[in-house]
C-alpha positions in Angstrom: 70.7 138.6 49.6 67.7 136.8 51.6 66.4 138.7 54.5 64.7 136.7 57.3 61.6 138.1 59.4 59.5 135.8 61.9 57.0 137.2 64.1 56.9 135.6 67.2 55.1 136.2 70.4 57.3 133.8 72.8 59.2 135.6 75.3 62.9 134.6 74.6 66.0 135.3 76.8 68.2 138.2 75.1 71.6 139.0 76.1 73.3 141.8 74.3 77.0 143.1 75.4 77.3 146.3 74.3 80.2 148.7 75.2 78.5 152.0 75.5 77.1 154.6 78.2 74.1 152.6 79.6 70.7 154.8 79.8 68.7 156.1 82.7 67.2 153.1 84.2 63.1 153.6 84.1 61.3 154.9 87.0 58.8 152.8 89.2 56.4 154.6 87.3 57.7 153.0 84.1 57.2 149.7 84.8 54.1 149.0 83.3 55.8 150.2 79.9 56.5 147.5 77.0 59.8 148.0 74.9 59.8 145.9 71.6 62.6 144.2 70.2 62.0 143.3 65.8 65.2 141.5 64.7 66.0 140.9 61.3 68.3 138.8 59.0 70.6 139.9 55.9 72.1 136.7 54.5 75.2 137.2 52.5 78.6 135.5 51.4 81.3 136.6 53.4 84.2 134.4 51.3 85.5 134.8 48.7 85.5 138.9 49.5 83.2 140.7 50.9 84.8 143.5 52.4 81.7 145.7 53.4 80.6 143.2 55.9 84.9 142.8 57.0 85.2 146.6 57.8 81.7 147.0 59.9 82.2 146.8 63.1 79.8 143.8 65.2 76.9 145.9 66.7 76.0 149.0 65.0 74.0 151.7 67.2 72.5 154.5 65.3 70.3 156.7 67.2 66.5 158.0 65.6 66.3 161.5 64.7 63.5 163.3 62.5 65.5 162.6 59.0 65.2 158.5 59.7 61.8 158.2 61.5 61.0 156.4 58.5 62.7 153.7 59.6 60.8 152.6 62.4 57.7 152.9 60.1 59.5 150.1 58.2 59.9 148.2 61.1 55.9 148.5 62.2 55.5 147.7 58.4 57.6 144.5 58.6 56.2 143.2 61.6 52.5 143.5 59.8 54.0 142.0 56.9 55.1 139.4 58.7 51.7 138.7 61.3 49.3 139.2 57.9 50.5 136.6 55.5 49.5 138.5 52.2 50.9 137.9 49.1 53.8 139.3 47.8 55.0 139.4 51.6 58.1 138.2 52.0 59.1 140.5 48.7 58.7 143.6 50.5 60.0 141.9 53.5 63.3 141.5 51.7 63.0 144.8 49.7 62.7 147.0 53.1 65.1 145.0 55.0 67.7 145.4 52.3 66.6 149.7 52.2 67.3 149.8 56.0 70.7 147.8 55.7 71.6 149.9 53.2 70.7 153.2 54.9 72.3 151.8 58.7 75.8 151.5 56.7 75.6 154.8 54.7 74.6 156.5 58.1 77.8 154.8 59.6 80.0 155.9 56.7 78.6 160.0 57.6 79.7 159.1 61.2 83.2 158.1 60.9 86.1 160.5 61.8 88.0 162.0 58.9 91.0 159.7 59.9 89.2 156.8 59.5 90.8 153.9 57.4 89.0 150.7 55.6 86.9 150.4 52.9 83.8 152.2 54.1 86.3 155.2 54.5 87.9 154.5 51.7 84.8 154.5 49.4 84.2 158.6 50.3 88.3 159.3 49.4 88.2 161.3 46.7 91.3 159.4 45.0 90.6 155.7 47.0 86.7 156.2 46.0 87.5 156.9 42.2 90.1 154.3 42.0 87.1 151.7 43.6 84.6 153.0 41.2 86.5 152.2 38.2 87.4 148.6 39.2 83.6 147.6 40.7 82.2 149.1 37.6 84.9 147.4 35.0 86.2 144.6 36.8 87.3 142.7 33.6 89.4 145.6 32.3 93.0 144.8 32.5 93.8 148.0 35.2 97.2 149.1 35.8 98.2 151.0 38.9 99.5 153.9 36.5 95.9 154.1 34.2 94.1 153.9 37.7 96.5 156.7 38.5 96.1 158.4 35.7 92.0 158.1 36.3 91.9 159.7 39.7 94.4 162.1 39.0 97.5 160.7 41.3 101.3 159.5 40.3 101.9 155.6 40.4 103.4 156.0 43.9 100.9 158.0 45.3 98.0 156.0 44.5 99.5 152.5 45.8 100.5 154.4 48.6 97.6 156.3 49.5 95.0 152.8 48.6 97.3 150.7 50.9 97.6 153.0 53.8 93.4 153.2 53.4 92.0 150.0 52.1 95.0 147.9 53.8 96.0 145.8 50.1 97.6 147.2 47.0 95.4 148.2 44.4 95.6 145.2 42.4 95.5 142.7 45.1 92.1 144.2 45.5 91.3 144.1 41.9 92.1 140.6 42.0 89.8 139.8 45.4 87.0 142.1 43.8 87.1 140.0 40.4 86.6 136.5 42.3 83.9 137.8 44.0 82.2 139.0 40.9 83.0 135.6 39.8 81.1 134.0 42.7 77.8 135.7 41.9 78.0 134.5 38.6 78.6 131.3 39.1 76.0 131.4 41.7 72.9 133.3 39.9 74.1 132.7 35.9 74.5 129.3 34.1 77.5 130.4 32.2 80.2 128.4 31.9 83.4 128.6 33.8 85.2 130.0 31.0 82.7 132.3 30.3 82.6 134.1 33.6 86.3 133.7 33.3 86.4 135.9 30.6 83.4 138.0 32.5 86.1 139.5 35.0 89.3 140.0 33.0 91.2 136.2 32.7 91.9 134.5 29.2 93.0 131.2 31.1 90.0 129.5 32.5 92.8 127.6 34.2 94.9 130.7 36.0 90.9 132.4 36.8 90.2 129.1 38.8 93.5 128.6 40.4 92.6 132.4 41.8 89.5 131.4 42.6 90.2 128.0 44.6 93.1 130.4 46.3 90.6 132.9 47.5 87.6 130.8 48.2 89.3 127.5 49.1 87.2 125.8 46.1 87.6 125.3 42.4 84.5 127.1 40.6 82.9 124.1 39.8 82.3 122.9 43.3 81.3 126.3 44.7 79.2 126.9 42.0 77.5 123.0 43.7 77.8 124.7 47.3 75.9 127.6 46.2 73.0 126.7 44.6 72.7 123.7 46.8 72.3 126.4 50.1 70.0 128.6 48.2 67.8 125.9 47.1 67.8 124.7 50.8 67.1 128.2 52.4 64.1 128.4 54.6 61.2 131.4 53.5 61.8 134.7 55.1 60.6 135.6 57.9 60.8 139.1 61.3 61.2 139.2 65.1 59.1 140.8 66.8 59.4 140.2 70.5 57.5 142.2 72.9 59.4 142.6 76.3 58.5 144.4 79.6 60.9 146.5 81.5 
């Protein structure tokens, strides 16, 4: 997952719609103040299945509070990063944009109300979570709905109930989305052969794993695996935004 930082010192228009309680405005005496903007980019796949970024909403806002000030260290820490050029820079740019990503989403996951549905919800169920855990961790294993059942601790029923109702697909339509996707990455980052990363997430048919595949992704492995690696190979260098803007 490249992350893209670019300092820049240009004033550029910003427009941002967001559908919340708008602030105090500043006081005259305020207006010599300077707010900073530093914008970031996580790249990332959304086909063939990606459903963390399908179940976050567009604009997250998360509010600083003494257990996250580290975050905005990060930011004053990317920013240098970017302005100073040393080496190894744009590895710890894409190290600490990945750490904040990752701690945005889990702060969003503690902020949702217990009758939340989706995947992020779904991932802290203590039945949906489990039933996740053992499918990400063993995608090629040839689940049932009654051994996932069994697993979690649920009847047949109650499980494809309870993951439809939160996740909004059947269990193994999911295991099915989840195993192309695992598929993707290695055909993306891994030289194996089709058949190989067939077998890799749980099909003995190289022919039924790619007519999945070219179902879900709208390609046959072959030419997404050409896609891929031609768009990483074509990626620019990282880079971090930071705008300075006056009230």
């Amino acid at each position: 997952m490249p992350s893209y930082f670019q300092y820049k010192t240009k004033q550029l228009p910003f427009t941002l719609h967001y559908d919340g309680v708008e602030g105090p405005r500043p006081s005259s005496s305020d207006d010599g103040d300077e707010a900073r903007l530093v914008c970031g980019f996580l790249g990332c796949d959304v086909r063939p299945f990606n459903p963390l970024i399908a179940t976050l909403p567009r604009l997250l806002h998360l509010k600083t509070s003494e257990y996250h000030s580290w975050t905005a260290e990060f930011m004053r820490q990317a920013v240098a990063e970017s302005q100073n050029k040393r080496p190894g820079g744009e590895a710890m740019l894409e190290r600490m944009s990945e750490m904040m990503f990752v701690d945005a989403v889990r702060r969003y996951i503690e902020l949702l109300p217990e009758e939340s549905r989706g995947w992020l919800a779904g991932l802290r169920d203590r039945f949906v979570g489990r039933a996740l855990a053992l499918m990400h961790d063993a995608p090629a294993t040839q689940w049932t709905v009654d051994e996932l059942g069994r697993r979690v601790g649920l009847s047949r029923s109650a499980l494809h109930e309870r993951f439809a109702e939160m996740i909004g697909q059947p269990p193994m339509q999911y295991l099915t989305n989840w195993r192309m996707q695992v598929a993707a990455t290695l055909l993306r980052d891994t030289n194996a052969t089709v058949a190989s990363v067939a077998q890799d997430v749980g099909y003995d048919s190289e022919a039924a794993f790619a007519r999945a595949f070219k179902r879900l992704a709208g390609k046959p492995p072959g030419a997404w695996r050409r896609q891929s690696v031609h768009r990483v190979q074509a990626e620019p260098h990282s880079s971090a935004t930071s705008n300075p803007r006056g009230h």
